[in-house]
N, CA, C and O atoms as a Maestro MAE file, in Angstrom:
{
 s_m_m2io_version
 :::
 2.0.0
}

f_m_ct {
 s_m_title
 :::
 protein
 m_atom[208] {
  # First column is atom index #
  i_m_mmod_type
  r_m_x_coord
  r_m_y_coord
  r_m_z_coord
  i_m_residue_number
  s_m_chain_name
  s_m_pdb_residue_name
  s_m_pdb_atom_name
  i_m_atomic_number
  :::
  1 25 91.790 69.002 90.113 1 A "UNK " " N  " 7
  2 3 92.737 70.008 89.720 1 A "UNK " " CA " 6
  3 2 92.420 71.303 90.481 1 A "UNK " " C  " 6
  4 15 91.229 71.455 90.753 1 A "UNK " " O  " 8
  5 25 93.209 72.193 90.844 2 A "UNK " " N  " 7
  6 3 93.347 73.263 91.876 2 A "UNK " " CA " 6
  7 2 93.139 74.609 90.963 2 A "UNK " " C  " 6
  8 15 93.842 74.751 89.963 2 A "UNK " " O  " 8
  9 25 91.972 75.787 91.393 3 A "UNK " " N  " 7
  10 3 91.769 76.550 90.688 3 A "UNK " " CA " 6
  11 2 92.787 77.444 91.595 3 A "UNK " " C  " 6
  12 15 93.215 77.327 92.743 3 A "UNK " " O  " 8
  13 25 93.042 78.724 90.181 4 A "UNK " " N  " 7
  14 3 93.516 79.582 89.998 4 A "UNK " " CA " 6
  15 2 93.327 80.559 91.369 4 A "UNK " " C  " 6
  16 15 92.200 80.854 91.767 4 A "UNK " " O  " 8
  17 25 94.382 80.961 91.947 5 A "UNK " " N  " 7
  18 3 93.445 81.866 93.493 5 A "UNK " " CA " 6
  19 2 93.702 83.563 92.137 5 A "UNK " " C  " 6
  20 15 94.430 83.700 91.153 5 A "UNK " " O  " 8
  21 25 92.756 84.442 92.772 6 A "UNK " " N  " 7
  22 3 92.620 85.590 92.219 6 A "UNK " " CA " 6
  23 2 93.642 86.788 92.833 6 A "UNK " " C  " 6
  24 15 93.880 87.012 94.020 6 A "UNK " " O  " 8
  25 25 94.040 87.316 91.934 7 A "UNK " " N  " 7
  26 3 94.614 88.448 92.448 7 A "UNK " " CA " 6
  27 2 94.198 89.359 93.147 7 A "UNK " " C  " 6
  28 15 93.159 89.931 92.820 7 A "UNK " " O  " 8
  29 25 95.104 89.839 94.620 8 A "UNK " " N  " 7
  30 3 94.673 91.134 95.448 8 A "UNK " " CA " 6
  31 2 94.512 92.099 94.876 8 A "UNK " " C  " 6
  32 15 95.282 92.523 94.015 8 A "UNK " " O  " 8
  33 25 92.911 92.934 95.441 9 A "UNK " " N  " 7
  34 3 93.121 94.020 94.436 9 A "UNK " " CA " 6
  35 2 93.728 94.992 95.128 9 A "UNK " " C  " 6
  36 15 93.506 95.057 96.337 9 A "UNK " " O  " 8
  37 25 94.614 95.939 94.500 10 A "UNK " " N  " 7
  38 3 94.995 96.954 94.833 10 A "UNK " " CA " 6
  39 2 94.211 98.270 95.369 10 A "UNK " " C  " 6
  40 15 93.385 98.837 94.654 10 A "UNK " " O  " 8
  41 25 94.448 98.603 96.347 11 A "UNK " " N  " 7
  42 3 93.545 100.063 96.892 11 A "UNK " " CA " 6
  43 2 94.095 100.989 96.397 11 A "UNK " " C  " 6
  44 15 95.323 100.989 96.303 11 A "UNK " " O  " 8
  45 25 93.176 102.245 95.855 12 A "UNK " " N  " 7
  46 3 94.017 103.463 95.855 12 A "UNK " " CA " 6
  47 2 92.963 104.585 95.996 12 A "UNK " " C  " 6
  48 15 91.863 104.235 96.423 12 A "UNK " " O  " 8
  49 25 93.145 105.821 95.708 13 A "UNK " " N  " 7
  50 3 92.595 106.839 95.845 13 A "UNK " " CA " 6
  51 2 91.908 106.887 97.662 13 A "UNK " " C  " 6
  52 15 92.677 106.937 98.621 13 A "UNK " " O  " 8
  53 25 90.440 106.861 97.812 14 A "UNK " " N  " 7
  54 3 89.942 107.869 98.669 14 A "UNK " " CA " 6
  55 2 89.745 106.062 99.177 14 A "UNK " " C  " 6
  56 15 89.754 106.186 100.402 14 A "UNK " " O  " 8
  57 25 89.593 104.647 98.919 15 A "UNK " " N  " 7
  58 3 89.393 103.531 99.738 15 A "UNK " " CA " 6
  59 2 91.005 103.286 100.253 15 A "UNK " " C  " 6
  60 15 91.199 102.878 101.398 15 A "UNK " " O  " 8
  61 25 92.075 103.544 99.389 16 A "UNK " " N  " 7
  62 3 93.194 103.624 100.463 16 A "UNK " " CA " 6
  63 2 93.083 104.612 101.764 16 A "UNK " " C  " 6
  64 15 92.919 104.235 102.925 16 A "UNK " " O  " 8
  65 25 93.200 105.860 101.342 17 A "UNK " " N  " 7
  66 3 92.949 106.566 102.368 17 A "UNK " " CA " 6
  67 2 92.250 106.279 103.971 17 A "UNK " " C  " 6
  68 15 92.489 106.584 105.139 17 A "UNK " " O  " 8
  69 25 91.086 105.369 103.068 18 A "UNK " " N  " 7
  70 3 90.106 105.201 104.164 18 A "UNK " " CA " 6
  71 2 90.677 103.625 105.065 18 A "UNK " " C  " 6
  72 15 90.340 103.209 106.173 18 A "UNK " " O  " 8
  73 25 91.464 103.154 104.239 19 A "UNK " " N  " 7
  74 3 92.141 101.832 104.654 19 A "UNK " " CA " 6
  75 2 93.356 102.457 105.701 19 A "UNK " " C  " 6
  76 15 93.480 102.253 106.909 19 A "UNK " " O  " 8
  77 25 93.778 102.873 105.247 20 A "UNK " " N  " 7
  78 3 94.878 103.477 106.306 20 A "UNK " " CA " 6
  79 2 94.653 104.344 107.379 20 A "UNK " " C  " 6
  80 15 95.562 104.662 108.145 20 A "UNK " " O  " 8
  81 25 93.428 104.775 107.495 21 A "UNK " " N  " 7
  82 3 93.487 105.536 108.746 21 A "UNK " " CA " 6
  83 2 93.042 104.460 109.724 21 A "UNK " " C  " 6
  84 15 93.413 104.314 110.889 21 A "UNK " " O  " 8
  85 25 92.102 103.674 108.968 22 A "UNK " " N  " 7
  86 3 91.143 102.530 110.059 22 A "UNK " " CA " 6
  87 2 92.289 101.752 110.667 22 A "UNK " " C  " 6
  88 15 92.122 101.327 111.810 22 A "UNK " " O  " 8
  89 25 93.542 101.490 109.987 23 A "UNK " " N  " 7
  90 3 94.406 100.591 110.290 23 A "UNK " " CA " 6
  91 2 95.475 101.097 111.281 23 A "UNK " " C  " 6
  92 15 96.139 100.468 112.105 23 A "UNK " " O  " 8
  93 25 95.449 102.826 110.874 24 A "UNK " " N  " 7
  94 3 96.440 103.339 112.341 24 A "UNK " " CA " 6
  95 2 95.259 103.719 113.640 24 A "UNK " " C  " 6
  96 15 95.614 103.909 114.803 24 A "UNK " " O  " 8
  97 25 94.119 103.769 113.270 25 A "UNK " " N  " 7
  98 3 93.328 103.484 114.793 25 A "UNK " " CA " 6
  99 2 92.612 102.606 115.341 25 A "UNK " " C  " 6
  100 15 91.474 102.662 115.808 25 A "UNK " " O  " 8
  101 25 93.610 101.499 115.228 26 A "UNK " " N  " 7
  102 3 92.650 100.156 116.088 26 A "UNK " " CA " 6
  103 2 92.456 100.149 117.163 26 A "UNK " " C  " 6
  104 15 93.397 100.696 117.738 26 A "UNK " " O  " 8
  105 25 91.612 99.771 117.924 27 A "UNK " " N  " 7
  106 3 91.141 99.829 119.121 27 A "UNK " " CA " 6
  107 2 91.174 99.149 119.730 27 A "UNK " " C  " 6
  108 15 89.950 99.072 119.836 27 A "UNK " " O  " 8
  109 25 91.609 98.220 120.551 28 A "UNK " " N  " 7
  110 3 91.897 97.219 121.088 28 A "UNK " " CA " 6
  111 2 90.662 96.624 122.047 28 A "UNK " " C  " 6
  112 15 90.236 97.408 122.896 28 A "UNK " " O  " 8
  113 25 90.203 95.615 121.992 29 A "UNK " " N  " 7
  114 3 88.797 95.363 122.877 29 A "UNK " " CA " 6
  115 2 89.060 95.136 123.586 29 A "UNK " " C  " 6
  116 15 90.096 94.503 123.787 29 A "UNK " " O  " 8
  117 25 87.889 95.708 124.812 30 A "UNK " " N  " 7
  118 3 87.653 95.505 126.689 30 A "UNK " " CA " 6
  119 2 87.804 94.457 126.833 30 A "UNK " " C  " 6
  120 15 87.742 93.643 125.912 30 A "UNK " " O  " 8
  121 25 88.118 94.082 128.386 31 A "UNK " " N  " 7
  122 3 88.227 92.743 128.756 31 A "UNK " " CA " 6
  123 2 86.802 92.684 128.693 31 A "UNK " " C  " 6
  124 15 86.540 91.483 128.760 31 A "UNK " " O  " 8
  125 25 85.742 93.332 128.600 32 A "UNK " " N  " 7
  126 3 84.339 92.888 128.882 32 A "UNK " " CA " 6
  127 2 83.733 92.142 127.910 32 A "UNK " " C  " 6
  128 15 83.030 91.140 128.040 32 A "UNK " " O  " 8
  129 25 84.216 92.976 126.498 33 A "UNK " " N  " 7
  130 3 83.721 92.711 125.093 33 A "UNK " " CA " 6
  131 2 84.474 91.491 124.881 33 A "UNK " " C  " 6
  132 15 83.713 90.651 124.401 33 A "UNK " " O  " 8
  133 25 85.778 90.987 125.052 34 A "UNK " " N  " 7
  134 3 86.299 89.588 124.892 34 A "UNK " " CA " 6
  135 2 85.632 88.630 125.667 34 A "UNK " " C  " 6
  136 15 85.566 87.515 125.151 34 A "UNK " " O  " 8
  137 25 85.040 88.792 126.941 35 A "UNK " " N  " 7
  138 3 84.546 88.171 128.190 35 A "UNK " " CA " 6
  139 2 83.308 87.654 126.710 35 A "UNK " " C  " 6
  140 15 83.488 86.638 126.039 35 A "UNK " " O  " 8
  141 25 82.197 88.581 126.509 36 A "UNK " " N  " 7
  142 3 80.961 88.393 125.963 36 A "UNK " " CA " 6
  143 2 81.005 87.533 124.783 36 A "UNK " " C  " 6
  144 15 80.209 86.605 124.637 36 A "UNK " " O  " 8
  145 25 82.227 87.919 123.650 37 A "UNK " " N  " 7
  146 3 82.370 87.156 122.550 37 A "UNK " " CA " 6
  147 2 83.039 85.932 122.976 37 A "UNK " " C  " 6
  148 15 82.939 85.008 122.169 37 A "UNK " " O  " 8
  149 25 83.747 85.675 124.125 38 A "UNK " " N  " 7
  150 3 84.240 84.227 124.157 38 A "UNK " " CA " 6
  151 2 83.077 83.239 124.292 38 A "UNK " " C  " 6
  152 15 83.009 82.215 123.612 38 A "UNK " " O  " 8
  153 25 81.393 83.903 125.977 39 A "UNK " " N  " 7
  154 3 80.611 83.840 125.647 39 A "UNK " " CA " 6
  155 2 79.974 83.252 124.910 39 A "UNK " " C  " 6
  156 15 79.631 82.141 125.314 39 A "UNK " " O  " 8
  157 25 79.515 83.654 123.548 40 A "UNK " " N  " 7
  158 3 78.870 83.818 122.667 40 A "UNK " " CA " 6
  159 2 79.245 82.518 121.586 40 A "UNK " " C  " 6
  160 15 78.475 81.773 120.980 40 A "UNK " " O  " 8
  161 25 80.782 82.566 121.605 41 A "UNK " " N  " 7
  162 3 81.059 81.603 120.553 41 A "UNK " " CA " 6
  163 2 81.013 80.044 122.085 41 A "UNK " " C  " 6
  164 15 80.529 78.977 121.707 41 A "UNK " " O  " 8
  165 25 81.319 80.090 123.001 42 A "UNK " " N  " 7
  166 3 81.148 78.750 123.364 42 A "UNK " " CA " 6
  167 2 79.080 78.543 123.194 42 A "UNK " " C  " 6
  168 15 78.469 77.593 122.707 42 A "UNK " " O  " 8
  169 25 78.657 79.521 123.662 43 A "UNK " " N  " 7
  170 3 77.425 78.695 123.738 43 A "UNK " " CA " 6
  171 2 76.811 78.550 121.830 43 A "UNK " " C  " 6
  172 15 75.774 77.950 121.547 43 A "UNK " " O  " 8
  173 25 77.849 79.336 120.605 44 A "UNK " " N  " 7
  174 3 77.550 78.398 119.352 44 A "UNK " " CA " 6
  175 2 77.731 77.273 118.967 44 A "UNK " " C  " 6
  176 15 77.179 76.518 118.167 44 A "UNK " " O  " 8
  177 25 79.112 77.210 120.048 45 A "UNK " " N  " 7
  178 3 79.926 75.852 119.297 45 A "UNK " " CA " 6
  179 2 79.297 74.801 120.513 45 A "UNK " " C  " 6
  180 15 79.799 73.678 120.468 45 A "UNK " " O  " 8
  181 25 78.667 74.930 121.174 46 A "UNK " " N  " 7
  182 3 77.786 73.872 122.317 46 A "UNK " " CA " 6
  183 2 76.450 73.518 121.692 46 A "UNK " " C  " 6
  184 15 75.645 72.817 122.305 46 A "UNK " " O  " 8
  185 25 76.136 74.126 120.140 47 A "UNK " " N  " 7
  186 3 74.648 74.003 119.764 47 A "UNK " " CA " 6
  187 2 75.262 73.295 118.373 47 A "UNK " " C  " 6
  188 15 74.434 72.866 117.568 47 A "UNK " " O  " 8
  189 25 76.626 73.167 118.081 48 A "UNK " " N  " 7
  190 3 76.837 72.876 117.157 48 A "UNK " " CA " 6
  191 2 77.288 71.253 116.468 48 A "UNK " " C  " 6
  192 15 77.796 70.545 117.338 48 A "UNK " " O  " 8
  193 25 77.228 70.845 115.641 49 A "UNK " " N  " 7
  194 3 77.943 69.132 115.805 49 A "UNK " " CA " 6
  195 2 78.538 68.816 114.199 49 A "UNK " " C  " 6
  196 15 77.741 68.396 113.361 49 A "UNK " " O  " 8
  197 25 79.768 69.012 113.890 50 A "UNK " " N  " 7
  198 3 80.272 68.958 112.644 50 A "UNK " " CA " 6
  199 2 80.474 67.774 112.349 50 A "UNK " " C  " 6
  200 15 81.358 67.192 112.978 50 A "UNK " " O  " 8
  201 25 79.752 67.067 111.342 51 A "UNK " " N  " 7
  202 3 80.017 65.883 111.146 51 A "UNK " " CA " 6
  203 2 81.056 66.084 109.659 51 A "UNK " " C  " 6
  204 15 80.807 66.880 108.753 51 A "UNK " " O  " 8
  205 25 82.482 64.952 109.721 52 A "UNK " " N  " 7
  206 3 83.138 64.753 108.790 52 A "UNK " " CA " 6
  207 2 83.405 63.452 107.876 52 A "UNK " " C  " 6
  208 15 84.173 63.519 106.916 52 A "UNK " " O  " 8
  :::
 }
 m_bond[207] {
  # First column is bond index #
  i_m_from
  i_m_to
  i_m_order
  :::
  1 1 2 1
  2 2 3 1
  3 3 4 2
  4 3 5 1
  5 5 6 1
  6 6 7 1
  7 7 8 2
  8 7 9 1
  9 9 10 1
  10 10 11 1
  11 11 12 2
  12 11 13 1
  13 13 14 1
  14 14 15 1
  15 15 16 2
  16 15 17 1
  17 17 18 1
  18 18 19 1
  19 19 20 2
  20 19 21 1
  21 21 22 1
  22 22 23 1
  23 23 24 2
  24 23 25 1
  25 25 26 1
  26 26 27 1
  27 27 28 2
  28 27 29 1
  29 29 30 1
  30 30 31 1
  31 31 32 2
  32 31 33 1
  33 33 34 1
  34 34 35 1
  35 35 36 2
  36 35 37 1
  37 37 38 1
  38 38 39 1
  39 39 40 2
  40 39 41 1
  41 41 42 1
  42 42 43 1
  43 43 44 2
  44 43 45 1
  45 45 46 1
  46 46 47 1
  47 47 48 2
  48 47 49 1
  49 49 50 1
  50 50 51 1
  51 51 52 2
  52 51 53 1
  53 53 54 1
  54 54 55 1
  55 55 56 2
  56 55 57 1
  57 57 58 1
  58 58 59 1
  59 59 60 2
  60 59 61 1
  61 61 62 1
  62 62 63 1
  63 63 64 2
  64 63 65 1
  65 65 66 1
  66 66 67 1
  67 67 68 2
  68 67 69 1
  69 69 70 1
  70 70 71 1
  71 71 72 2
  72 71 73 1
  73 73 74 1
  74 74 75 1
  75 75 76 2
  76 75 77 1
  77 77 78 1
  78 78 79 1
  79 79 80 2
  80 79 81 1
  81 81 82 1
  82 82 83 1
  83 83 84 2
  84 83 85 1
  85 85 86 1
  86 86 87 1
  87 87 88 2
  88 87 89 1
  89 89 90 1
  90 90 91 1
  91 91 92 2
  92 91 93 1
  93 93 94 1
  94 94 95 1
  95 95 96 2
  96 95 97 1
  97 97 98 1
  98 98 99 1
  99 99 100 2
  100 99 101 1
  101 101 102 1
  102 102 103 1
  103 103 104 2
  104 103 105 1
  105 105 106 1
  106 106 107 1
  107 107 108 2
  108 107 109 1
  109 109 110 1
  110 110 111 1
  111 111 112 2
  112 111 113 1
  113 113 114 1
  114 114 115 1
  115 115 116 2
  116 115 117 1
  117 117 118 1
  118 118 119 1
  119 119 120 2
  120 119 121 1
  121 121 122 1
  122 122 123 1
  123 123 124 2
  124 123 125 1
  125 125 126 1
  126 126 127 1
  127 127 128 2
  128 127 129 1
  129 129 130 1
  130 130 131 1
  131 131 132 2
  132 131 133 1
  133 133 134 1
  134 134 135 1
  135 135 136 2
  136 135 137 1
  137 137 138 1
  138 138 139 1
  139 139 140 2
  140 139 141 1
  141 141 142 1
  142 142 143 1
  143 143 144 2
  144 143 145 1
  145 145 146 1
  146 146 147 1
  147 147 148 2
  148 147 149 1
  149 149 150 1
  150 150 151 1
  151 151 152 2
  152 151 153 1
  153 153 154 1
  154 154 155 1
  155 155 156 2
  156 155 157 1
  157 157 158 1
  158 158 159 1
  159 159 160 2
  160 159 161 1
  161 161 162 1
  162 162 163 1
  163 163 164 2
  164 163 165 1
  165 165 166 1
  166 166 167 1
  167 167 168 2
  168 167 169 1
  169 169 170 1
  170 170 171 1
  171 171 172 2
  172 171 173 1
  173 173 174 1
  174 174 175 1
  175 175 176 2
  176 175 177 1
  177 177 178 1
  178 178 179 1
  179 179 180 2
  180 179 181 1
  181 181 182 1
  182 182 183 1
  183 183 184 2
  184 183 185 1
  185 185 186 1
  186 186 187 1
  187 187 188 2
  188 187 189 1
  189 189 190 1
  190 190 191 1
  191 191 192 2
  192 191 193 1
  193 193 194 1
  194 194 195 1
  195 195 196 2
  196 195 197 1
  197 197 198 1
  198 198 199 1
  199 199 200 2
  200 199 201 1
  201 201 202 1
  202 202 203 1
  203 203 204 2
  204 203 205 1
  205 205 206 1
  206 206 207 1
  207 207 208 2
  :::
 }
}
């Protein structure tokens, strides 16, 4: 049987605030920083072996 998912909590006061500014200044990442994290996740998923 499938549990209950929980309700979003609502932001308000000074963590909205702080939610909305972070969200009108995103920053878009360097080609360098995508270069490193693509990187990074092949040599995890090359150490990795998911058995199902």
């Amino acid at each position: 049987m499938a549990r209950l998912i929980a309700e979003t909590p609502v932001l308000s006061g000074s963590d909205a605030r702080r939610f909305e500014e972070a969200i009108s200044n995103v920053q878009p990442l360097s080609s360098e920083r995508r270069a490193e994290m693509d990187a990074e996740y092949k040599s995890f998923t090359s150490k990795v072996t998911i058995n199902i």
